[in-house]
C-alpha positions in Angstrom: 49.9 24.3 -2.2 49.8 25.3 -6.1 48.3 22.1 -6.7 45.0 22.7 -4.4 44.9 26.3 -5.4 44.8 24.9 -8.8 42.3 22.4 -7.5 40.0 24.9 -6.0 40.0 26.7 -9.3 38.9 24.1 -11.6 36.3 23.0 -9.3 35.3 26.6 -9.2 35.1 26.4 -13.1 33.3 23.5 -13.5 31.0 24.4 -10.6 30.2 27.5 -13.3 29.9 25.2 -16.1 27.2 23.4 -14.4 25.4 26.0 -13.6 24.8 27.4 -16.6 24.2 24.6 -18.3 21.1 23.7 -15.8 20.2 27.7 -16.2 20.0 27.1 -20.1 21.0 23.8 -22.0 22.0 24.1 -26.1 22.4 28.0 -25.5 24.7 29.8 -28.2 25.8 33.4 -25.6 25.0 36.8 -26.8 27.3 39.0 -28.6 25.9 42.2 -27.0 24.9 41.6 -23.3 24.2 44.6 -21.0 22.2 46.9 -20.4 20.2 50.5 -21.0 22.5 54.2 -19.3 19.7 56.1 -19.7 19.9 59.6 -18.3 21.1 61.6 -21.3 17.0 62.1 -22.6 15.6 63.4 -19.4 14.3 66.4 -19.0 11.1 66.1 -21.6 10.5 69.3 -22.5 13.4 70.9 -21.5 15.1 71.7 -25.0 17.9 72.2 -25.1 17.9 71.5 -20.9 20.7 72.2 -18.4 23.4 69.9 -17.8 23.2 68.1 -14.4 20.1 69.8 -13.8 17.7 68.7 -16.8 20.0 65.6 -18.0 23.0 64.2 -17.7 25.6 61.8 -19.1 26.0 58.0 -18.0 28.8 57.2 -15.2 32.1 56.0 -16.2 32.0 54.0 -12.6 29.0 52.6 -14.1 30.0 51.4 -17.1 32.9 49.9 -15.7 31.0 48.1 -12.6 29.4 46.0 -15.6 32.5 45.1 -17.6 33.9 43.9 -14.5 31.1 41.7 -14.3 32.0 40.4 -17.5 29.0 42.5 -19.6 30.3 44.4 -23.1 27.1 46.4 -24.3 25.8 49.9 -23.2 22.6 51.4 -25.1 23.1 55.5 -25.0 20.1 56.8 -25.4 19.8 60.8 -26.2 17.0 63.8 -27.3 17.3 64.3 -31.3 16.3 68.1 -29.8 19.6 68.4 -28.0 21.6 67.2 -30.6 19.5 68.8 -33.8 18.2 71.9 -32.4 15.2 72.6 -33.8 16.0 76.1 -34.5 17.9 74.7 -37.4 16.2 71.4 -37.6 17.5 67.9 -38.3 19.6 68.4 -41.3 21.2 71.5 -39.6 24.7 71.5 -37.4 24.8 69.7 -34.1 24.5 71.4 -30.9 28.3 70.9 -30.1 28.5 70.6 -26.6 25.8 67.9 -26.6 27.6 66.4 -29.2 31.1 66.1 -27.1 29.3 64.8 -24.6 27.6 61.9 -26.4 31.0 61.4 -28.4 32.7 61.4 -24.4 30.7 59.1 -23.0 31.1 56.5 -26.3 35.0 56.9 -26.6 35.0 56.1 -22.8 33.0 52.5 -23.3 34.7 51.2 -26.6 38.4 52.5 -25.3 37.5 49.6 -22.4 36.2 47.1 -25.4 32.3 47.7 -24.5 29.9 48.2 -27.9 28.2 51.6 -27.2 24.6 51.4 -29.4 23.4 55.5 -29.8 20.0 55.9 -30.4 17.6 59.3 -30.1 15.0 58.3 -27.7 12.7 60.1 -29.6 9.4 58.0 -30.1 9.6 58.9 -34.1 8.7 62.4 -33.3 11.1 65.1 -33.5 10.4 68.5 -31.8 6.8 67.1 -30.7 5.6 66.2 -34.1 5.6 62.6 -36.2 8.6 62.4 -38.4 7.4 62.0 -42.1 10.4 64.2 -43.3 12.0 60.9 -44.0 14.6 62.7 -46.5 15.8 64.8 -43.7 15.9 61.9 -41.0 18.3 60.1 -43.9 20.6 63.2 -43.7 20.9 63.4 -40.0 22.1 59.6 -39.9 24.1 60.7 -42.7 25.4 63.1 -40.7 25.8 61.2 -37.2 27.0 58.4 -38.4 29.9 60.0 -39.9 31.0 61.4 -36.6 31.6 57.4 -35.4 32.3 56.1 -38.8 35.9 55.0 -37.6 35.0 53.2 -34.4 33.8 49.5 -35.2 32.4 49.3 -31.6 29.4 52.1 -32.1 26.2 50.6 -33.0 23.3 52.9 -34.9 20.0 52.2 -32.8 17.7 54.1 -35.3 15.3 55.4 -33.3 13.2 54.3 -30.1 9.8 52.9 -30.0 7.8 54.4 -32.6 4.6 54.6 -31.7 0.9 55.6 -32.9 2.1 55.3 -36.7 1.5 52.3 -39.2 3.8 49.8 -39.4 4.7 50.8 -43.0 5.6 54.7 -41.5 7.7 52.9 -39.0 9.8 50.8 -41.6 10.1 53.9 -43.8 11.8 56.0 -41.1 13.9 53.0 -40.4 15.0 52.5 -44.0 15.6 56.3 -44.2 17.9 55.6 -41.0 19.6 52.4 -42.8 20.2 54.3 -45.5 22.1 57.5 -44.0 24.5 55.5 -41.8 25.7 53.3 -45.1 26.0 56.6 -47.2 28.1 57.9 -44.6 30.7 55.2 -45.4 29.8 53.4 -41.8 29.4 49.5 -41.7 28.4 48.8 -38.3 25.7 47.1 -37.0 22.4 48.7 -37.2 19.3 48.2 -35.2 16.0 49.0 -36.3 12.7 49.3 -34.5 9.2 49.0 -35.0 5.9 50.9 -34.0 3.8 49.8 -30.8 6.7 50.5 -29.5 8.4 47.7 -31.0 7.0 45.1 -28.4 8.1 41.5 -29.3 4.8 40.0 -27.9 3.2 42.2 -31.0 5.6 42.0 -33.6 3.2 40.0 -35.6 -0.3 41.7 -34.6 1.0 45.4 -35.0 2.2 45.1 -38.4 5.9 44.8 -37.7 6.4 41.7 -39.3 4.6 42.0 -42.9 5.9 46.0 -42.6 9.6 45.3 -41.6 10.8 42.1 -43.6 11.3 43.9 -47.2 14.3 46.3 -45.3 17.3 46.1 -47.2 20.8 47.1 -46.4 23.3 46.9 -48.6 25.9 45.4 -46.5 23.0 43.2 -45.0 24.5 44.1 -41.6 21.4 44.9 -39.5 18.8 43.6 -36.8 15.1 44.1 -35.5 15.6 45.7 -32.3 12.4 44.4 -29.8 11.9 45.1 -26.4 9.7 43.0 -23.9 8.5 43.7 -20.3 6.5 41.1 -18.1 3.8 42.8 -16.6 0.0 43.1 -17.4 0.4 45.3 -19.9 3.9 45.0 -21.5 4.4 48.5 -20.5 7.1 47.8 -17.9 5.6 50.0 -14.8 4.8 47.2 -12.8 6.9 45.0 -10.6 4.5 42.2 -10.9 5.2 39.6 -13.4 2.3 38.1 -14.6 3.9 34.3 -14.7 7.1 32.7 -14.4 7.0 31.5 -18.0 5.6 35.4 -19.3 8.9 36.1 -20.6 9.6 33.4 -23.1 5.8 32.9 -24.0 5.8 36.4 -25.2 9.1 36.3 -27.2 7.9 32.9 -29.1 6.4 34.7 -32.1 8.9 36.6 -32.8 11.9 34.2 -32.0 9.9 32.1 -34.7 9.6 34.8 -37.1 13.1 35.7 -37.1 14.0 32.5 -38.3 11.7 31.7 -40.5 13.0 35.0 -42.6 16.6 34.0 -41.3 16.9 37.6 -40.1 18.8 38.8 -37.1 17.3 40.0 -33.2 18.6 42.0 -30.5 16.2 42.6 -27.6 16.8 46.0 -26.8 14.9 46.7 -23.1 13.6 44.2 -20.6 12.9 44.7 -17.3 10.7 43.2 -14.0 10.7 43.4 -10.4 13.2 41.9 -8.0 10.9 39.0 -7.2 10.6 35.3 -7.0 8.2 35.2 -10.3 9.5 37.9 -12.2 13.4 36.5 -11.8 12.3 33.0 -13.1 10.3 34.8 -15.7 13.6 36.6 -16.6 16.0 33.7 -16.8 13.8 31.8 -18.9 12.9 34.7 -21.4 16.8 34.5 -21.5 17.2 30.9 -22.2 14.3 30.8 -24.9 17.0 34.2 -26.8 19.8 32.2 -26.0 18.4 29.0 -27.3 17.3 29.9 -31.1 20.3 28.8 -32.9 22.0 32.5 -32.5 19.0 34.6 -34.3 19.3 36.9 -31.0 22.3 38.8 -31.1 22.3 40.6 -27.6 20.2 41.7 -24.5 19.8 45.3 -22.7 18.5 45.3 -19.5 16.2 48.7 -18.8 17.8 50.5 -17.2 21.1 52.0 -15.6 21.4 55.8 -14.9 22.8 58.1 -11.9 19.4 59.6 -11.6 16.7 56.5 -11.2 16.7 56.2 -7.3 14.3 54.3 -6.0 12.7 52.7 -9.4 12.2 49.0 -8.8 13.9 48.2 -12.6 17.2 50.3 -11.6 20.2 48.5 -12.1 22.7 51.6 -11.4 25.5 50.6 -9.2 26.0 50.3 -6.2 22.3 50.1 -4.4 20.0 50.2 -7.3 17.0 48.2 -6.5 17.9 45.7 -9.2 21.3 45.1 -8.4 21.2 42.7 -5.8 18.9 39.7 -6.8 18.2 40.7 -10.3 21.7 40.9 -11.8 23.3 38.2 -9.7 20.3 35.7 -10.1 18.5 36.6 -13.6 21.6 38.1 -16.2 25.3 37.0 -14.7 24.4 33.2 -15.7 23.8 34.1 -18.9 27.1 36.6 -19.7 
């Protein structure tokens, strides 16, 4: 009987083997694969909000519904204006409760062996206005960063989707970012992001590319976070792909540009509707990350969260729309 129950098990593995290998062939895996809890920067406008009424904090169920389907990455996004209140303004003490609860919510994924990847979902504005204090953005990484200093599974997402600035604005509030986390004595990964909301599709047109290749970091430990959606418009609030091919067609340019400059890539928020199209449009925008020789580190899909309902993208566990075709079909081959 142990010899067919072994049996059945390889031919279950192989069976797997082949799978993914007709999904994608020559593919080198990601070392960050999962997705977006986004919940903790609801409440726009709502500063500094009520807990469980304004925002709230991801779901330990959730996170561990995704490690047990063999993910490891969560991106935490968060309101600068909850955590810096703007009473005292970015350089000024954290709001501590906030704080606690960020710091909760991290020690919960990397205690399980997930990478957590904090990032103020903040649009380069602070308290409604563009950032160009650049000297006080440094200090607050300075200051954040030495909070997770000691835990080598917290990543430093800079900030998310600048947008409406120059390209050159955008890399200088990134390099201000760069450079608070390293003076804090951190050396984790950092991700930085560009303006037009750091599309990949525009990485080259917006500015990104000529703007963002001089970023230094000392212990040359970073990567351009990019994010891609496959509708019309890039935009993401559409469930209609526009092709089955969208996906990797749109990721090309940049793909190419990261290796050309032998720079690193993490693509930070995709999404698309639980369709036909959109899923082949998926896997293959997949493939082509998985298939450029390792310049793409990792993949977050947008987005988990206890409060999305009915939003065609949601990936929350146990009924989000995206859970039952989208993650078995278009990301579990490619864990």
């Amino acid at each position: 009987m142990k010899f067919f129950v072994a049996l059945a098990a390889l031919a279950t593995l192989a069976s797997s083997v082949v799978a993914q290998t007709e999904v994608c062939s020559n593919a080198t895996k990601f070392k960050y694969f999962g997705v977006n809890q986004s919940c903790a920067e609801f409440g726009d406008g709502k500063i500094p909000g009520i807990l469980n009424t304004d925002y709230t904090w991801p779901s330990p169920s959730s996170i561990d519904f995704f490690l047990g389907k063999g993910m490891n990455s969560f991106r935490i996004p968060f309101m600068l204006e909850r955590l810096c209140p703007p009473a005292t303004g970015m350089t000024g003490a954290f709001d501590a409760t906030y704080l606690q609860g960020l710091k909760t919510i991290v020690s919960y994924i990397t205690s399980k062996g997930g990478y957590a990847a904090i990032e103020p979902h903040n649009y380069a504005r602070y308290n409604g206005v563009v950032i160009t204090d650049y000297a006080a953005f440094q200090t607050f990484w300075q200051h954040l960063a030495q909070e997770f200093s000691s835990n080598d599974k917290v990543v430093f997402d800079i900030c998310n989707e600048p947008y409406g600035i120059a390209a050159t604005d955008a890399a200088s509030l990134m390099q201000a970012g760069i450079d608070g986390v390293r003076a804090s004595g951190a050396t984790q990964l950092i991700l930085v992001e560009g303006t037009s909301w750091s599309g990949a599709h525009s990485w080259i047109s917006s500015g990104n590319a000529d703007a963002f290749v001089g970023l230094t970091d000392p212990l040359d430990n970073f990567a351009f976070e990019m994010h891609q959606y496959l509708d019309s418009d890039s935009s993401g609030s559409n469930a209609t792909c526009v092709s089955a091919t969208v996906g990797a067609e749109r990721l090309a340019a940049a793909s190419a540009w990261l290796i050309a400059n032998n720079k690193k890539g993490v693509l930070g928020e995709m999404g698309g509707g639980s369709n036909d199209v959109c899923i082949a449009a998926i896997k293959g925008a997949l493939c082509h990350l998985q298939q450029q020789g390792g310049a793409w580190l990792g993949f977050f899909w947008w987005a988990a969260g206890p409060w999305w309902g009915t939003y065609f993208q949601s990936i929350e566990p146990p009924s989000g729309p995206a859970v039952a075709r989208i993650l078995p079909e278009a990301l579990l081959p490619f864990v």
